[in-house]
N, C-alpha and C positions, 0 to 999 in steps of 0.2 A: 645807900650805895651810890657812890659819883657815877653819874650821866657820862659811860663810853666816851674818850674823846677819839677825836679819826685816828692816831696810831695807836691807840688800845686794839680800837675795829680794825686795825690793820693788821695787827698781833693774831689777834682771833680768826681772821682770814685766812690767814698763811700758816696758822695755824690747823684748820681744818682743810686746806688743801691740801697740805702736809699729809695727813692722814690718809688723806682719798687718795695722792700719789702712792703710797708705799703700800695704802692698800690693794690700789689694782697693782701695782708692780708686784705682789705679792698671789694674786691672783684670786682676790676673796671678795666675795659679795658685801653689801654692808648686814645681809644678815648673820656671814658666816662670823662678822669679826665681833656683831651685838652676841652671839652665843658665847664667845671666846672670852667677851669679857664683863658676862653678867648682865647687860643694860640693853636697852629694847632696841629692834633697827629703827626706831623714831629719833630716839637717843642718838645715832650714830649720825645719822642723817642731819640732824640741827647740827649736833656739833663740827663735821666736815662744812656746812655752810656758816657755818662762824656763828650761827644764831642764838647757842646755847654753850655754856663753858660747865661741862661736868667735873668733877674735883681730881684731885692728880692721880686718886688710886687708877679711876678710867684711863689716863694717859700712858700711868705704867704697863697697865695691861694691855692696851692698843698697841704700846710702843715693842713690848714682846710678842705680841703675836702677828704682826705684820715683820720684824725683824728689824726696827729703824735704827737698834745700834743707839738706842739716846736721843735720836734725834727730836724724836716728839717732846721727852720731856723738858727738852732742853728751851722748846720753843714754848712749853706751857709755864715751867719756871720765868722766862723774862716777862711772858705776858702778865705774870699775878705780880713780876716787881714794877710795871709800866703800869699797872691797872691800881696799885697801893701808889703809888708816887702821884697818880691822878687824882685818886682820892684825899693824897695830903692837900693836894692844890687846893681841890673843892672846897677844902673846910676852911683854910685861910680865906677865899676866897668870900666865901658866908657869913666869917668872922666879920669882916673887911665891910660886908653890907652894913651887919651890925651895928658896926661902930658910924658906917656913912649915914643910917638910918637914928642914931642917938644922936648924932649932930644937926640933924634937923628937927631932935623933936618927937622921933617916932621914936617909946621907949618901949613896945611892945613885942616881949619875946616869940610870942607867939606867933604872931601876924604873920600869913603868908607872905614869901618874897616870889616878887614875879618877876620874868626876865629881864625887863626894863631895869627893876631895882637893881639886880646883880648888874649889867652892863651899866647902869649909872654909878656903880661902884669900884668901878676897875680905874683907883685912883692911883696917884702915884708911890702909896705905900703899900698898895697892894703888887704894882710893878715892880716894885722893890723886892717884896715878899719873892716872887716869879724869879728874879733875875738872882738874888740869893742863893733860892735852889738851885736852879741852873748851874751856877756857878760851882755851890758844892760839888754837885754830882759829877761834871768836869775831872774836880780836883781830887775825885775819887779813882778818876782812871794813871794808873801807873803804865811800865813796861811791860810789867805781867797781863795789863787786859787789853792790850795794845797787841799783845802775841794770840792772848785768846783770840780778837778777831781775826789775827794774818793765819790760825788755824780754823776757824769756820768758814774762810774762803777759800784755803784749799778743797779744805770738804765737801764744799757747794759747787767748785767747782771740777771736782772728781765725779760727784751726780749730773752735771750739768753737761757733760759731753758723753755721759753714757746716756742718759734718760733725757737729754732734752730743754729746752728752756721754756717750755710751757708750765712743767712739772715745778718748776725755782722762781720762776722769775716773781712770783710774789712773796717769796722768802727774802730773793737779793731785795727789794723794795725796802722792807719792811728794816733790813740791816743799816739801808740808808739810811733812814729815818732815824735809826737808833744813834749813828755815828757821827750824822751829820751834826747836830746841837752840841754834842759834846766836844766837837774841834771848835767849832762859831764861841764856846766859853772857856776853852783850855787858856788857861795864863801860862802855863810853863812852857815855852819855845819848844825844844824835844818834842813833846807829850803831842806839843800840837800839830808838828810835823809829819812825827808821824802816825797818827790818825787821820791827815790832811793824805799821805800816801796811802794808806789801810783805804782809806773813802774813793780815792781818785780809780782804785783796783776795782770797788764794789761797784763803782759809775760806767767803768770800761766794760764790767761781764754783764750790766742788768744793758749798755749800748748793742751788747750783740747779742744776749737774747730778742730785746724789741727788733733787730735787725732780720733775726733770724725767723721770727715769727711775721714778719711784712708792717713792723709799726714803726715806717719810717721816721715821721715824724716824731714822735719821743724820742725813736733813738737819737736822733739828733739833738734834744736835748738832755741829755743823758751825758751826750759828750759834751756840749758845752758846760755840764755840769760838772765833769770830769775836769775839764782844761783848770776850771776856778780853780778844784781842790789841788791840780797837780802845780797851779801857781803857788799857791799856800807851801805843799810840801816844799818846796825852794829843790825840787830832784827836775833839773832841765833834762836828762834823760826819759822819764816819766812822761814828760810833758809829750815830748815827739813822738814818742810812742802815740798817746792821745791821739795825737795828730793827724799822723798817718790813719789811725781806726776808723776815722771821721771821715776818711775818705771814700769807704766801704758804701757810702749811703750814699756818694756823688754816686757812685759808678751804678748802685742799683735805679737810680732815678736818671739814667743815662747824662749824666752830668761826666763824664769821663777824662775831659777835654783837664777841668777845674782839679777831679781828683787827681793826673798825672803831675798836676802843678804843687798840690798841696803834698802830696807822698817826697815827692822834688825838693821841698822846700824843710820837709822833716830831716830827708836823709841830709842835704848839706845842714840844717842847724848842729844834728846831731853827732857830726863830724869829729866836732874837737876833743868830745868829754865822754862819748858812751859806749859799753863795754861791745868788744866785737858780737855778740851773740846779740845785740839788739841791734848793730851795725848794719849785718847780713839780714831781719828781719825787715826792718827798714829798704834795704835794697830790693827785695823778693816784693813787700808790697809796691815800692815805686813799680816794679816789672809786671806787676798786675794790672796795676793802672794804666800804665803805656803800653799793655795787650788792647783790653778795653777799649782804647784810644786808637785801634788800628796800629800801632807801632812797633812791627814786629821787629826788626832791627834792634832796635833801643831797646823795647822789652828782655830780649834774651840778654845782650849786654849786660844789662842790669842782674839779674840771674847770674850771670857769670862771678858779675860781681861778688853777689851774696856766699856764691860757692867758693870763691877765694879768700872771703871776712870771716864765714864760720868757722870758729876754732872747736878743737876735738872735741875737747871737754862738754856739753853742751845743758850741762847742770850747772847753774849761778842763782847762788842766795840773794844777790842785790837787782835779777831780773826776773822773779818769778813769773809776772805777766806774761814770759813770753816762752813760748813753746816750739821751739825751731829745734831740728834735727836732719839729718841728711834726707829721712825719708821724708818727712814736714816741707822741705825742701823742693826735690824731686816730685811733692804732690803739687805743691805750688806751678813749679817751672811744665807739667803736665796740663795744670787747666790753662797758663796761658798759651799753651801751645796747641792748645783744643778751640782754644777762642779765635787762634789767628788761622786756623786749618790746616796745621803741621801734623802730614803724615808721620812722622815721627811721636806724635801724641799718644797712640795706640799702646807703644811700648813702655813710654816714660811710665805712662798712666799705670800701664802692669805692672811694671817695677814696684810703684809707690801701695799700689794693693798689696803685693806679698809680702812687704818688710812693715806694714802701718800697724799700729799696737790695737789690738780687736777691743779695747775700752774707749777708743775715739770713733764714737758710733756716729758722732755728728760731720765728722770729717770724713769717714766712711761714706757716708752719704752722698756727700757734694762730688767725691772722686768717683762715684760710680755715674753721677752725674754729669760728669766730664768724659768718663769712657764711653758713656751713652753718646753724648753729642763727636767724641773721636770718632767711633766706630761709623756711626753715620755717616760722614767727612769721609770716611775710607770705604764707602760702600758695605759695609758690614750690617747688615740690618738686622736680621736672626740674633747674634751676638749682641746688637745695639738691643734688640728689643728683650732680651733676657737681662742687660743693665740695668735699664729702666725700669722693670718688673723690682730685680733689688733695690734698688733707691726709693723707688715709689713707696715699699713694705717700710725701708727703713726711714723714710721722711712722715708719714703716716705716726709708724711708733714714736718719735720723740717729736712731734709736732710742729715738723718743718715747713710752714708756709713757700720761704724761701725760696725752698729747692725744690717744693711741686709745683713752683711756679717758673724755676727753671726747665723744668720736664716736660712741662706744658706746652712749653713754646717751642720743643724738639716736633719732628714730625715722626715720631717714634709708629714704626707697624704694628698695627693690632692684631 
């Protein structure tokens, strides 16, 4: 068996996180789920920590009894084709010693090969061999598995605003991995595009999980890994999008001044070519930024803006990324108006609670987070402090650093 490479061990990881999510989302011990499906809670336990890979029957039945809808198997299916693609390597690679060790002489099949040998052997027909496959594998992806992933990121990211980005973000990782080599070897322009746009989507959700979870730093390269793939896709809307996200982590590291510049610089690039529904998003984050920024004036404008750019319709197949609606909106134009101390916050904020769709738990969160700090601004403290109370339950459940660290810094009454 070929020696785990690090995205095997990544496969396996997110693969047995996978299971531990769905399991407590599910509400079951790792005993209840080893009865459910024959194998010991020892068994259960390695496998969630990635340390043991039991065979698919175990997955099926895991995958049924916690409810994951396929998901498990879906994750332990690519693992066994990453983990055989490995082991094709490995045996070229042996081969390769082989023949490097009969050219000098050593014609001993037997003879142990030790590290050295193999690393002295990664010549350039063994790169060859690497770069062959690679290539195939590329030229194995069409339209159709170009869709498969634009549909496991909807799906991840339908789990990812209900349940959180602690519970994904080593699933999104592990996607990247997967996608990124296979645009880096696509020869077919299309194919490469758009896998280059599939990748640039997968770079943006894993930048606001790290964001959301307080790992600044990654997120920020996250985005800049983002910018690369959204240059590749040749989509200049894409790109500003990027753009503006990236400014999320000025304003959390009080860089605010940089982010109203960079949000500034997306919404005019994005001017001439991008559909109004990322128009209006773009304007709402500028208007974030220039709250942040003290700039209450400017901020609402902006707002105003976005309220005038959003068109009705607010479903577009060529902007999935983006999620803007009147009440998306209206939650938006609420926190800046919680940041600058507009009495008027109180109510927008209300508004934006009774119309927000109860599967955006993560958004849920941050606006109660913002009514917490309105109410306070308006003397409401009893009110502020039953906010807090929710927010805190629901930053807790999907594992919001972020926003217990906004809470934090409220001087909310005990």
């Amino acid at each position: 068996m070929a020696r785990d490479t690090d995205a095997v061990r990544e496969l396996k990881q997110a693969l047995g996180r996978a299971l531990a999510d769905h399991r407590r989302a599910a509400g079951f011990a790792q005993a209840e789920i080893a009865r459910r499906v024959h194998y010991t809670r020892t068994a259960v336990s390695h496998a969630e920590a990635g340390r043991h890979l039991p065979p698919r029957r175990f997955w099926a039945a895991a995958d049924d009894a916690v409810g994951a809808d396929g998901v498990l198997l879906d994750h332990f299916d690519r693992l066994q084709s990453a983990a055989a693609e490995s082991e094709r390597i490995e045996r070229e690679r042996e081969q390769a010693v082989f023949r490097h060790r009969a050219q000098r002489g050593h014609r001993t099949p037997t003879e142990k090969i030790s590290s050295t040998d193999i690393h002295a052997a990664a010549t350039a027909d063994e790169q060859t061999h690497e770069l062959a496959a690679a290539l195939q594998s590329a030229r194995r992806v069409d339209a159709e598995v170009v869709e498969s992933f634009v549909a496991q990121l909807e799906h991840i990211r339908t789990l990812d605003r209900r349940l959180g980005a602690g519970l994904l973000r080593g699933e999104v990782r592990a996607k990247i991995a997967q996608i990124e080599p296979l645009m880096r070897h696509s020869i077919d322009p299309a194919i490469r595009r758009s896998l280059a746009a599939v990748l640039t989507e997968y770079c943006t959700l894993a930048d606001w999980q790290c964001l959301d979870s307080g790992l600044l730093g990654e997120a920020w390269q996250h985005y800049e890994n983002a910018k690369t793939a959204a240059r590749e896709s040749g989509n200049a809307a894409l790109f500003s999008h990027v753009i503006a996200e990236q400014a999320f982590v000025l304003i959390d590291i009080g860089r605010s001044t940089d982010a109203s510049d960079l949000t500034g610089h997306a919404l005019a690039a994005a001017r001439q070519n991008a559909p109004a529904i990322l128009l209006a998003w773009l304007a709402a984050a500028h208007g974030e930024a220039l709250a942040a920024n003290d700039q209450s004036a400017k901020s609402l404008r902006a707002f105003d803006h976005a309220a005038r750019t959003l068109p009705a319709d607010t479903v577009h197949t060529d902007t999935p990324y983006v999620a803007m609606d009147d009440v998306h909106l209206t939650r938006w134009r609420g926190h800046a108006l919680a940041r600058t101390g507009e009495r008027s916050a109180v109510a927008v904020l209300n508004d934006a609670l009774r119309g927000l769709d109860p599967s955006y738990t993560r958004a849920e969160t941050a606006l109660r987070v913002d009514l917490t700090r309105a109410l306070l601004h308006a003397g409401e403290r009893d009110s502020a402090a039953e906010q807090a109370a929710q927010a805190d339950a629901l930053a807790q459940q999907i594992g919001s650093a972020r926003q217990q660290r906004r809470l934090a810094r409220l001087a909310v009454p005990g």
